[in-house]
VOTOR-686641 format. One line per field, with one value per residue: y, z, x negated of N, C-alpha, C in turn. Coordinates in steps of 0.2 Angstrom, whole numbers, plus 5000, padded with zeros to 4 digits. Layout:
# residues N
nc2	(Y  ...) $
nc3	(Z  ...) $
nc1	(X  ...) $
cac2	(Y  ...) $
cac3	(Z  ...) $
cac1	(X  ...) $
cc2	(Y  ...) $
cc3	(Z  ...) $
cc1	(X  ...) $
//
This chain:
# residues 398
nc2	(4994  5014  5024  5036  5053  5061  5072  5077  5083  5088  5081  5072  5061  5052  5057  5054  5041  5037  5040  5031  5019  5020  5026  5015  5005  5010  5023  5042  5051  5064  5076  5086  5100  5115  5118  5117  5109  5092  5089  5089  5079  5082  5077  5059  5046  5033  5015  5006  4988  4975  4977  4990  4985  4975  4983  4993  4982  4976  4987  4987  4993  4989  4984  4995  5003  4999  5000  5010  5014  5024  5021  5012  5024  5029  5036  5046  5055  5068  5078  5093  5094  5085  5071  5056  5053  5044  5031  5031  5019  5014  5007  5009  5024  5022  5014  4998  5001  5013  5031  5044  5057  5064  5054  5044  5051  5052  5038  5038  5043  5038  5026  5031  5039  5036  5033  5043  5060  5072  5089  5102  5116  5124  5126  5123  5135  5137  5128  5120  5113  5104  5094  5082  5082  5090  5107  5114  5128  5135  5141  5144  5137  5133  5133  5117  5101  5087  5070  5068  5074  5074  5077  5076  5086  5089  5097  5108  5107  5112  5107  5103  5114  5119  5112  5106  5113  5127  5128  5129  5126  5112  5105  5103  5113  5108  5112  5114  5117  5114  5112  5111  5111  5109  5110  5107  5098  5104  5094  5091  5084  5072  5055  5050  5041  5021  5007  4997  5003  5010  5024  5039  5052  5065  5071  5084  5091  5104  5111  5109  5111  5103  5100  5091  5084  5080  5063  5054  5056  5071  5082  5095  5095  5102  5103  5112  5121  5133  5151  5159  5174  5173  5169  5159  5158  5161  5174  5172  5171  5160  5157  5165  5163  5169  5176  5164  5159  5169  5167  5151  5156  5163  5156  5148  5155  5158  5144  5131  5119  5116  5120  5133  5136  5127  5132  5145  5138  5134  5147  5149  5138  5133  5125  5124  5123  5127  5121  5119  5108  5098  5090  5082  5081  5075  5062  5057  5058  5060  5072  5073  5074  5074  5068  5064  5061  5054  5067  5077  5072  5066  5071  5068  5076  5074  5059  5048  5037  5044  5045  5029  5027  5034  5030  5017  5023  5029  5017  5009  5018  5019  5003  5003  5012  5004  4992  4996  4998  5013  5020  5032  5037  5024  5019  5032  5029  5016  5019  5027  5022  5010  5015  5022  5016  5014  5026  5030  5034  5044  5054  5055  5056  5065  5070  5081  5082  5073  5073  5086  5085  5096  5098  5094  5084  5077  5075  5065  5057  5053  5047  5037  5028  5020  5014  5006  4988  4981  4992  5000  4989  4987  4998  4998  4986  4993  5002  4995  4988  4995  5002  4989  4981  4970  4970  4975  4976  4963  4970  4968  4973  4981) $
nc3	(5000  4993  5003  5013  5015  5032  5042  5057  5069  5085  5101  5111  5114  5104  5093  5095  5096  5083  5077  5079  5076  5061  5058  5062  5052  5040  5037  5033  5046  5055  5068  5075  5088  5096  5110  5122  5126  5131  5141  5157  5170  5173  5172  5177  5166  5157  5153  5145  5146  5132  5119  5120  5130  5120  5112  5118  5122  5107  5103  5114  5127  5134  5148  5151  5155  5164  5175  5179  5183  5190  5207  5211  5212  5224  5225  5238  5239  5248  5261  5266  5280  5279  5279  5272  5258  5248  5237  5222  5215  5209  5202  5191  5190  5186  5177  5169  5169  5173  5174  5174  5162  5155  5160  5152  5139  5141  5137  5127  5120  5121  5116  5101  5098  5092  5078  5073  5067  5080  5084  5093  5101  5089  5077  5065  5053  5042  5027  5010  4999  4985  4969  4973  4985  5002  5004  5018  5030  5043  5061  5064  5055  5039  5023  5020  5013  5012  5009  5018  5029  5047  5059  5077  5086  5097  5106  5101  5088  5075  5063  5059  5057  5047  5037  5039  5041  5053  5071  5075  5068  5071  5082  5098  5110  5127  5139  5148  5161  5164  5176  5177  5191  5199  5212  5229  5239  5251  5262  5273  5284  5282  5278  5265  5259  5258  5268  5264  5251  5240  5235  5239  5236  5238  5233  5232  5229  5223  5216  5200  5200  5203  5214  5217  5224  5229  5226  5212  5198  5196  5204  5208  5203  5195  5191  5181  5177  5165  5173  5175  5173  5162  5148  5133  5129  5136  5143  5142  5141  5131  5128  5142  5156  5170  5166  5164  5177  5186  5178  5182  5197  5196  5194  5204  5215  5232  5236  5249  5258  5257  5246  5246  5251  5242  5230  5234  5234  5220  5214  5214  5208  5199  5187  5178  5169  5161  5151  5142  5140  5128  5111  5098  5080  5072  5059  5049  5046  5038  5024  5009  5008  5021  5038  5053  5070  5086  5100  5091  5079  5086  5101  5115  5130  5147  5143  5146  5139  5129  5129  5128  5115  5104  5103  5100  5087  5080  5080  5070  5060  5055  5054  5042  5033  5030  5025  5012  5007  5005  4999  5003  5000  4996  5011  5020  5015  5023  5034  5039  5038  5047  5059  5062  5069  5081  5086  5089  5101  5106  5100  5108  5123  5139  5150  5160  5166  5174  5182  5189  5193  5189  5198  5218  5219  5205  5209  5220  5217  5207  5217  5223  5213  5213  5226  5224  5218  5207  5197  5198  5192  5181  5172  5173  5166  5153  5151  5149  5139  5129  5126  5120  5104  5093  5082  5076  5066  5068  5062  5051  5059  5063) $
nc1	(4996  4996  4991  5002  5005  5007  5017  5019  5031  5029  5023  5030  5037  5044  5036  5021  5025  5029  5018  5008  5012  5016  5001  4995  4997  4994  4995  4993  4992  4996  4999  5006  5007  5016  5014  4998  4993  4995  5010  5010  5019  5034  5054  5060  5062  5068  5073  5084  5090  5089  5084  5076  5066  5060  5055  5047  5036  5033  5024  5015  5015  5021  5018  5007  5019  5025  5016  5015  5028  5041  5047  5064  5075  5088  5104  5109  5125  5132  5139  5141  5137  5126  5132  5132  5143  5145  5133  5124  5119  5102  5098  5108  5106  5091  5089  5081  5069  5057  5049  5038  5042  5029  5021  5023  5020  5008  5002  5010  5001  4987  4989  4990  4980  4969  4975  4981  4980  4978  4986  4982  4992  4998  5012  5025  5031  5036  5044  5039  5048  5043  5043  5033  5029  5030  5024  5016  5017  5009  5007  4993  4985  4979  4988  4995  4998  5011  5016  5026  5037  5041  5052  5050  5052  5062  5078  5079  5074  5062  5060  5072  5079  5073  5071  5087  5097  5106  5104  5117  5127  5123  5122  5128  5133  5138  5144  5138  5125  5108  5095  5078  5065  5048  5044  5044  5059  5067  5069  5064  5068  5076  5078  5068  5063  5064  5061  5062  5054  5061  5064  5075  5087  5096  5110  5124  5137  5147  5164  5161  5146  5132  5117  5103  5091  5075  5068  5065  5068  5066  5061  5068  5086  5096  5113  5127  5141  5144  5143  5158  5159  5149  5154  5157  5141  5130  5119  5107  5087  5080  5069  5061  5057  5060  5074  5080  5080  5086  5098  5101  5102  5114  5124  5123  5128  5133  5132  5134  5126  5109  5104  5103  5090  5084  5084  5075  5066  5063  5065  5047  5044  5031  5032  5046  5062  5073  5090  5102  5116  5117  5122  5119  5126  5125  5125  5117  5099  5088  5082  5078  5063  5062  5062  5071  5067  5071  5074  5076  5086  5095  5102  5106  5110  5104  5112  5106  5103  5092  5078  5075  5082  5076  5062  5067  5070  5060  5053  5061  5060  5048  5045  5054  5047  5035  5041  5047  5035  5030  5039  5049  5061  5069  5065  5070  5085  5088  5084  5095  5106  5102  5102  5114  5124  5116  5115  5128  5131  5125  5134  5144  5153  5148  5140  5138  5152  5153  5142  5142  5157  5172  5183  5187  5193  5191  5178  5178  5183  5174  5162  5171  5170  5160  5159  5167  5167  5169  5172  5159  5150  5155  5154  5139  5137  5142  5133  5121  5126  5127  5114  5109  5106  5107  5104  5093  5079  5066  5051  5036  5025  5008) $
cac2	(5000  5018  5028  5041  5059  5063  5077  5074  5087  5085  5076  5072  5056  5051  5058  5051  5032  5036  5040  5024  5013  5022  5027  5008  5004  5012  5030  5044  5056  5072  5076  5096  5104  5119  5118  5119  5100  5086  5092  5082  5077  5083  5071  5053  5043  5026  5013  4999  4983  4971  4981  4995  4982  4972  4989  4993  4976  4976  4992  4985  4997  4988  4982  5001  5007  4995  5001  5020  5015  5023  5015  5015  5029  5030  5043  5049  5060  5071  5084  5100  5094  5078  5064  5051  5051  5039  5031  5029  5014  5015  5001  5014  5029  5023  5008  4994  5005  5023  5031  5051  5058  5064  5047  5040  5054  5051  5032  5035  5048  5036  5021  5032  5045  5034  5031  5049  5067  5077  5095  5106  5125  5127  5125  5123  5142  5136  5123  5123  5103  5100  5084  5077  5083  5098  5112  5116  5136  5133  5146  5146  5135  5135  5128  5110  5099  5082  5065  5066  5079  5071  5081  5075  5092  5089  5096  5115  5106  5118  5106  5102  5122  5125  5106  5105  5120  5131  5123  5129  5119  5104  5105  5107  5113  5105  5119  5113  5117  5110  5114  5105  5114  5105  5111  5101  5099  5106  5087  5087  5081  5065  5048  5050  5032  5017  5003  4992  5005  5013  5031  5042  5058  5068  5078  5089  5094  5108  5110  5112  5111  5097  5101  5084  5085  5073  5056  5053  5063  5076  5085  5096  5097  5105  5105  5116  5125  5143  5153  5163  5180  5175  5169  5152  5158  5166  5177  5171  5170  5151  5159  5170  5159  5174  5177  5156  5158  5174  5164  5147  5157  5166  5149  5144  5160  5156  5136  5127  5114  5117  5126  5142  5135  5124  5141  5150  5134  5135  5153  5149  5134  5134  5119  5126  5122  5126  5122  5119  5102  5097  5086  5082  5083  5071  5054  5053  5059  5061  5075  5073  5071  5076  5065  5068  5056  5058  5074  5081  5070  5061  5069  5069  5078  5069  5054  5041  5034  5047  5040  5022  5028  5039  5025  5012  5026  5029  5008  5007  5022  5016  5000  5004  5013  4999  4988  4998  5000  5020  5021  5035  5036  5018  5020  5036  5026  5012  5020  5032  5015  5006  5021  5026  5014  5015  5034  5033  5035  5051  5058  5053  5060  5073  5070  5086  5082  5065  5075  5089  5085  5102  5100  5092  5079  5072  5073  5062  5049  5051  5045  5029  5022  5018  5010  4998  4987  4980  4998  4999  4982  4988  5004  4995  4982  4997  5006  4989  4986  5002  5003  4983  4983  4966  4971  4980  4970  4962  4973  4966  4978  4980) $
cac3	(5000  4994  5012  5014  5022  5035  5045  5062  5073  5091  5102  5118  5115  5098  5089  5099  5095  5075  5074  5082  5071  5053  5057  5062  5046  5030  5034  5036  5051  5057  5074  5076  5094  5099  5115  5120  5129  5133  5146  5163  5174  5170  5175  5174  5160  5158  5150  5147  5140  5128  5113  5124  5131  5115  5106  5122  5121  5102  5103  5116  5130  5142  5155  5154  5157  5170  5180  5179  5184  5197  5211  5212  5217  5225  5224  5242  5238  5252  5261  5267  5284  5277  5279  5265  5254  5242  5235  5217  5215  5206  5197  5187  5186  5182  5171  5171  5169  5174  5172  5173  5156  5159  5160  5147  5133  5139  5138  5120  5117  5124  5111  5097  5097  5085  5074  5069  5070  5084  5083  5097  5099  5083  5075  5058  5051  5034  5021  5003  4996  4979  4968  4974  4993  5005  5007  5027  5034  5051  5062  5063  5050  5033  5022  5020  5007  5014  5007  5020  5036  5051  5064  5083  5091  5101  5102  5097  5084  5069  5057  5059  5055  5041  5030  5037  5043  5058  5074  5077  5063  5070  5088  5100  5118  5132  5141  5155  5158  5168  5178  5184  5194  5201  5219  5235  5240  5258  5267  5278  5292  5280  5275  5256  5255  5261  5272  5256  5246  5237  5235  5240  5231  5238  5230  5234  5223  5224  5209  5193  5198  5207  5217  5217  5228  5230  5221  5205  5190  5198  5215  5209  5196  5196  5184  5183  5173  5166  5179  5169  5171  5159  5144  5132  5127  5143  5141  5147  5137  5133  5130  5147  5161  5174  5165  5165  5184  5185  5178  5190  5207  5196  5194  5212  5222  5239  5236  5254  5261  5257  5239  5246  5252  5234  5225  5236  5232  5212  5212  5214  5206  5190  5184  5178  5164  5163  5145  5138  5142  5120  5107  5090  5075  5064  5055  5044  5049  5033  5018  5004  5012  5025  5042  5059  5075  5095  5100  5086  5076  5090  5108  5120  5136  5152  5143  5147  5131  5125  5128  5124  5108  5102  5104  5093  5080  5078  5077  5061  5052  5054  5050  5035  5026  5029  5023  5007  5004  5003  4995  5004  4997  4997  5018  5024  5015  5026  5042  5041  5037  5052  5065  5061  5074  5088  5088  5091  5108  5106  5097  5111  5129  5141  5156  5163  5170  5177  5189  5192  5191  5192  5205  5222  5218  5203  5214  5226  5209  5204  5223  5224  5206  5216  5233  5220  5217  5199  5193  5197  5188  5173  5171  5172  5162  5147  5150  5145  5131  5123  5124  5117  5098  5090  5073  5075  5064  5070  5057  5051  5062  5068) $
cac1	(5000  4994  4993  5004  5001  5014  5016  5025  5028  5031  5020  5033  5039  5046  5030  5018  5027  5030  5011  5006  5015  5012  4992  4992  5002  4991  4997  4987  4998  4994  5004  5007  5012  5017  5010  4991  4989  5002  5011  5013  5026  5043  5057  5060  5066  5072  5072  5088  5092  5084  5079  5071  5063  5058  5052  5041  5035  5028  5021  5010  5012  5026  5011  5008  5023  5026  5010  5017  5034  5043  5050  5069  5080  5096  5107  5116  5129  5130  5143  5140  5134  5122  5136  5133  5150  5143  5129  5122  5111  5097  5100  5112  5102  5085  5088  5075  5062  5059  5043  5039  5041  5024  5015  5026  5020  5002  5003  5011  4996  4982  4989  4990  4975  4964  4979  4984  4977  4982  4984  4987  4992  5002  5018  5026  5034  5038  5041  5043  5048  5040  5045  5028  5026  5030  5020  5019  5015  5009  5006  4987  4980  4979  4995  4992  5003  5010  5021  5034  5038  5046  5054  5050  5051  5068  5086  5079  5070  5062  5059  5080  5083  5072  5076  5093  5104  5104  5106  5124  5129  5120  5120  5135  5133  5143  5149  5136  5119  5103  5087  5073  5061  5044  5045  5044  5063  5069  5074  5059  5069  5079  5074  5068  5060  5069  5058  5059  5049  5065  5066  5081  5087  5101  5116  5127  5141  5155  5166  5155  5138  5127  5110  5100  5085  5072  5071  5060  5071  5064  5059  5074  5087  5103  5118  5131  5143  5143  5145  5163  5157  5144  5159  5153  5138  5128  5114  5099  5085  5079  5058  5059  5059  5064  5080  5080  5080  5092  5103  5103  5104  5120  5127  5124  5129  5138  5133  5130  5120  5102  5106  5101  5083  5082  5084  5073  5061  5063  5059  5041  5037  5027  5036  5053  5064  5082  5095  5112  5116  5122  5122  5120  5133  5122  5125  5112  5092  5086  5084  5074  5054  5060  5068  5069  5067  5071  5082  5078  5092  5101  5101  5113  5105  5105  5115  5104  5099  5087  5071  5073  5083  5071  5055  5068  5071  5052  5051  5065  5058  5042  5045  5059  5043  5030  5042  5047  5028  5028  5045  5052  5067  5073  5066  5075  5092  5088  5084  5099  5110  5101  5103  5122  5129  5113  5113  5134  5130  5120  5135  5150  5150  5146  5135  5142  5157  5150  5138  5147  5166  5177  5186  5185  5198  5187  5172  5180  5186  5166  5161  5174  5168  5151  5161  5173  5161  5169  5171  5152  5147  5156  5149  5132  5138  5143  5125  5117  5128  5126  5108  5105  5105  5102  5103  5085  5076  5059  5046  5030  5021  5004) $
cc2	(5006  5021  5034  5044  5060  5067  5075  5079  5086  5080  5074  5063  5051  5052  5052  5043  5032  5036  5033  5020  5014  5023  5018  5002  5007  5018  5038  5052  5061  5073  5084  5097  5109  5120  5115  5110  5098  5091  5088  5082  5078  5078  5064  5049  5037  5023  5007  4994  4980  4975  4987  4991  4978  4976  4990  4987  4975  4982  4992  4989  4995  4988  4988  5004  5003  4996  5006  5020  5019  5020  5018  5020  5028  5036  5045  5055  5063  5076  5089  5097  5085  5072  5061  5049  5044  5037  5028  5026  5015  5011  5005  5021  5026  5019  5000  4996  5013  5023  5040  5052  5059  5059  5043  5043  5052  5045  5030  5038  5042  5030  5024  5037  5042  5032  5036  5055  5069  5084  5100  5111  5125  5123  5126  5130  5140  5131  5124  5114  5107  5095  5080  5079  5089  5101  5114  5123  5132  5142  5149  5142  5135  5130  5123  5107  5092  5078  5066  5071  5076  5076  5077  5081  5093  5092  5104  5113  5112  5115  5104  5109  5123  5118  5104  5108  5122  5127  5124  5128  5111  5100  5106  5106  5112  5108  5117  5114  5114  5114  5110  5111  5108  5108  5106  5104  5100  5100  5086  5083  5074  5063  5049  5043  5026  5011  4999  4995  5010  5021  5033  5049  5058  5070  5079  5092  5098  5108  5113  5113  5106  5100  5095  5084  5080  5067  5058  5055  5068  5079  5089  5097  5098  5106  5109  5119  5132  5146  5159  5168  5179  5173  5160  5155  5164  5168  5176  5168  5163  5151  5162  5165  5164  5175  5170  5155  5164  5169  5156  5150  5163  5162  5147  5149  5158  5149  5138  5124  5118  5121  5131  5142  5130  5130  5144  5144  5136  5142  5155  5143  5134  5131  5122  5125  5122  5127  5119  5111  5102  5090  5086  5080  5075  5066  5052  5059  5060  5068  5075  5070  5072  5068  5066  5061  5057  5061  5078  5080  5070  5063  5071  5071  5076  5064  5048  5037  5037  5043  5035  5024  5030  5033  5018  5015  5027  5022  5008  5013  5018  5007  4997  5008  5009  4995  4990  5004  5009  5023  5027  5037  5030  5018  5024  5031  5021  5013  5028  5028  5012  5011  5025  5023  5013  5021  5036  5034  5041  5055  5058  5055  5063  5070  5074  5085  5075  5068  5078  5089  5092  5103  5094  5084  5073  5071  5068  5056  5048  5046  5039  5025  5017  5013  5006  4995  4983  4985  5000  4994  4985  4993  5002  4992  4987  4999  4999  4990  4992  5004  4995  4986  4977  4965  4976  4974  4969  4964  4970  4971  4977  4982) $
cc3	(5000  5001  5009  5018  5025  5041  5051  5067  5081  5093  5111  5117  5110  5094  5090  5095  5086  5071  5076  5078  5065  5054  5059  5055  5040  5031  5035  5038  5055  5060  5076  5081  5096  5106  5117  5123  5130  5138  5151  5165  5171  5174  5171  5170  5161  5151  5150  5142  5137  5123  5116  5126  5127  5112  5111  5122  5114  5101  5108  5122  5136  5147  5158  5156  5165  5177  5181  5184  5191  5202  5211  5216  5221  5226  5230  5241  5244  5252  5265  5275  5286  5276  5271  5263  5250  5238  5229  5217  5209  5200  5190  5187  5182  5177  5172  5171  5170  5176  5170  5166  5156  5158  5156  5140  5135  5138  5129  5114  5116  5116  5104  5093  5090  5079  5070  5073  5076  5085  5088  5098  5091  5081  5068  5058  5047  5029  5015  5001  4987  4976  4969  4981  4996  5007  5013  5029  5039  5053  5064  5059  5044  5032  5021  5017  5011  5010  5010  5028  5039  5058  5072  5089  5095  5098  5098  5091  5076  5064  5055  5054  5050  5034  5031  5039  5051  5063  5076  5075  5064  5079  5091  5107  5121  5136  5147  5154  5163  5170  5182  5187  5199  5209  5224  5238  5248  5261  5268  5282  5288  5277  5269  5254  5259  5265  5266  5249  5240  5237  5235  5238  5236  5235  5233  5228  5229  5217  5203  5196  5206  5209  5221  5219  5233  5225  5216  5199  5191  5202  5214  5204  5200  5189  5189  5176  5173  5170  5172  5168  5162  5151  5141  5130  5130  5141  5141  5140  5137  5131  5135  5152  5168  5173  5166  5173  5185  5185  5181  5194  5202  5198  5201  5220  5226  5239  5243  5254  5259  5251  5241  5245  5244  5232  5228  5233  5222  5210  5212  5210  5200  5186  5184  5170  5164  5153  5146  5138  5133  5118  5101  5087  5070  5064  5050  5046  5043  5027  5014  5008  5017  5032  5050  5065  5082  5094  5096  5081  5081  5097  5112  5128  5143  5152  5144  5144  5128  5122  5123  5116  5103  5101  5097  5086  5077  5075  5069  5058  5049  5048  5041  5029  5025  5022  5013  5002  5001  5003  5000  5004  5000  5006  5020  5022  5022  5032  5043  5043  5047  5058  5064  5067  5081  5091  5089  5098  5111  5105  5102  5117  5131  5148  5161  5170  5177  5182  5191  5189  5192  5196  5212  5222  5212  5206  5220  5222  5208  5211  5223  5218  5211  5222  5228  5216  5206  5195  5192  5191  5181  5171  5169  5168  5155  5147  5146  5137  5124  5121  5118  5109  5095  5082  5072  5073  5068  5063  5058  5051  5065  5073) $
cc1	(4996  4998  4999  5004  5008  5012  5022  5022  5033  5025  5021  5030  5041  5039  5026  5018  5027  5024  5007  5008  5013  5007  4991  4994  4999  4992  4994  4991  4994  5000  5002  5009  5012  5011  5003  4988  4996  5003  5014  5018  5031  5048  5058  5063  5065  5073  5079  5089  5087  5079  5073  5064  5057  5053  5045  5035  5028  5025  5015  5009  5019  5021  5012  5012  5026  5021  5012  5025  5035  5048  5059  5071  5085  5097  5112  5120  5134  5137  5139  5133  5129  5128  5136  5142  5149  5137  5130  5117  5106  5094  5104  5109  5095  5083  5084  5069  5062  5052  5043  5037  5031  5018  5018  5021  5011  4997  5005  5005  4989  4983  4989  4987  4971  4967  4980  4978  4979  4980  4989  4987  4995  5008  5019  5032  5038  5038  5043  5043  5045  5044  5038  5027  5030  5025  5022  5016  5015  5005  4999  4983  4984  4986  4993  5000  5002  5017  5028  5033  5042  5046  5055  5052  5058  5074  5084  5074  5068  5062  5067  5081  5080  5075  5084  5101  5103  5107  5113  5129  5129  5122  5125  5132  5138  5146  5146  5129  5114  5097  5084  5069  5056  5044  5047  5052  5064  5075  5066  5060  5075  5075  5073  5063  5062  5064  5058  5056  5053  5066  5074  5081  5092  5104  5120  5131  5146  5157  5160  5150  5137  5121  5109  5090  5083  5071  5064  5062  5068  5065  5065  5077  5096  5106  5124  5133  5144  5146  5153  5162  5153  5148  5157  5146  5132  5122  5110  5095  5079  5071  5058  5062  5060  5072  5084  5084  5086  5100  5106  5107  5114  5124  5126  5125  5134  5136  5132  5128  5114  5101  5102  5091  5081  5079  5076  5064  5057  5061  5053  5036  5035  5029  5043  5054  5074  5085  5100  5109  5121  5119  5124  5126  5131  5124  5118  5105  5089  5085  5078  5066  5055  5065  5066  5071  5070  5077  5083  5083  5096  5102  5109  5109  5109  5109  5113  5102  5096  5081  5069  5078  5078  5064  5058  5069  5065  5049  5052  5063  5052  5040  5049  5050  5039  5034  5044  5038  5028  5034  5050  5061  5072  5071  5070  5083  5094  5089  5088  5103  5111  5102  5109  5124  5124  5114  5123  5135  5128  5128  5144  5147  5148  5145  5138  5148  5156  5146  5139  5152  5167  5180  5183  5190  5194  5181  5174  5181  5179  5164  5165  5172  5164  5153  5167  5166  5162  5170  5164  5149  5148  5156  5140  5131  5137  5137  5121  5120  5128  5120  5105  5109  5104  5102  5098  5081  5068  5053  5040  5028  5014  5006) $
//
């Protein structure tokens, strides 16, 4: 097979896995990122089912993820004055595998640094398609001409906006938003590890919005819906992390329990990220040279199936071009085909209402699922069966 050049930009989670398979595959990949080095920690992603399994498996790096993993959470969900209402087992947040994004991206970096380029600090401006290649503007080096552009860059992905329409065409927010912050959470005086080694995470819900402190997702992360002053489409600017933070403690003015002290936590740590909890529109991943991977096609924010989705989309492109020796064409057909009914997951539900309900009344319905024990199973049970897959073929892959 003549190589093929490819340009893949991103290098979270999705990149990372698509350059490892094509550079071990004949294809000669060049991995572009915005930002100046991997970037660590963040929160913990999971891993469920067979196929997740399977796909970690042939790529050679379950062991590793297995060595990183973190230990179970649970999730006490908590009133005003600590009383435990209801626990979320950990078995149900964190999958069978959980592992800080963090040490999963530098686990997918370490397997596939000798395979592909890596290029850090810069970004792609610009592309112009050809009928032999794209031409790619980037924002510090020169233009460079390549076989096939693949978009890993997430749900604001740019390589989405310039091959295949603005994101508010593409992309639908949920009418809930999120932030993590790296700060040490204020439960000095609770259990947050269990004598069997299991981590404990708190929450704390009032209508529309959650504060979850502690645990392994991360030290803190709060959902919540827009505060209504602020209308659907709230001001805050998604490059200026002051405005970022403005607009949380707007969304959590008057909270109780420890909220106040959370807050006053978040506004100092250097680790913060707050967005719009959405989801994509798409069915098909694909346009001309161009195709996109991860959140940048299929995400669904805090749905539970990013990750491991995103690691098998990277498998089936991969292996749909190996297998059609170059053929771009006859590959994207195939790995839009093969990823319509995995990515139906991506493109259904809302997270949102699930961890902050509305009122107190479905906060009370969210809390008994977890105390009936076959409304739990089969909850668990659906998680399984929406992440397995077994019509992902087994690709002859290095």
């Amino acid at each position: 097979m003549t190589a093929t050049t490819v340009l893949v930009s991103g290098a979270s989670i999705a990149g990372p896995a698509l350059a490892r398979w094509l550079g071990r595959n004949g294809f000669d990949v060049t991995v572009v990122e915005k930002a100046p080095a991997l970037r660590p920690g963040g929160q913990a992603v999971d891993f469920k089912g067979r196929t997740h399994r399977d796909v970690l498996d042939r790529m050679g790096i379950l062991d590793d993820v297995r060595a990183r993993q973190t230990p179970r959470t649970d999730w006490r969900m908590v009133d005003e004055r600590d009383r435990v209402r209801a626990v979320i087992p950990g078995e149900f947040i964190g999958g069978d595998l959980e592992i800080l994004r963090g040490d999963l991206a530098a686990i997918l970096h370490e397997h596939s640094a000798r395979d592909a380029e890596y290029v850090f600090g810069d970004e792609i401006v610009g592309t112009t398609a050809t009928t032999d290649g794209v031409h790619v503007a980037f924002a510090h080096r020169p233009t460079e001409r390549f076989d096939l552009v693949v978009g890993a860059d997430g749900v604001h992905s740019a390589v989405r906006r310039l091959a295949f329409g603005p994101e508010e065409q593409l992309v639908q927010h949920l009418g809930h938003y999120y932030a993590v912050a790296g700060a040490a959470a204020p439960l000095d005086d609770l259990e947050t590890r269990r004598p069997d080694g299991r981590a404990v995470a708190y929450g704390y819900n009032e209508p529309g919005r959650l504060a979850l402190l502690g645990g392994q997702k991360a030290p803190s992360l709060f959902v919540f819906r827009a505060p209504a002053s602020q209308g659907p489409h709230p001001g805050y600017d998604r490059h200026d992390v002051a405005s970022q933070r403005a607009f949380l403690e707007a969304a959590f003015a008057g909270a109780g329990w420890r909220v106040p002290a959370a807050l006053d936590a978040a506004r100092r740590a250097g680790d913060f990220y707050l967005d719009a909890l959405a989801r994509t529109r798409m069915t098909s991943f694909t346009r001309g040279r161009f195709a996109l991977v991860g959140d940048a096609g299929h995400a669904n924010t805090l749905g539970g199936f990013g990750t491991g989705l995103s690691l098998v989309a990277a498998y089936v492109l991969a292996g749909e071009l190996v297998a059609a020796h170059g053929d771009h064409e006859a590959a994207f057909a195939a790995y839009d085909r093969r990823m319509r009914t995995p990515t139906k997951v991506a493109r259904s539900g809302n997270a949102g209402p699930f961890l902050a309900p509305p009122s107190a009344a479905r906060i009370r319905m969210r809390d008994r699922t977890f105390s009936t024990r076959w409304m739990y199973r089969s909850m668990l049970w659906m998680t399984d069966a929406f992440a397995t897959d077994d019509r992902i073929p087994a690709y002859d892959l290095r």
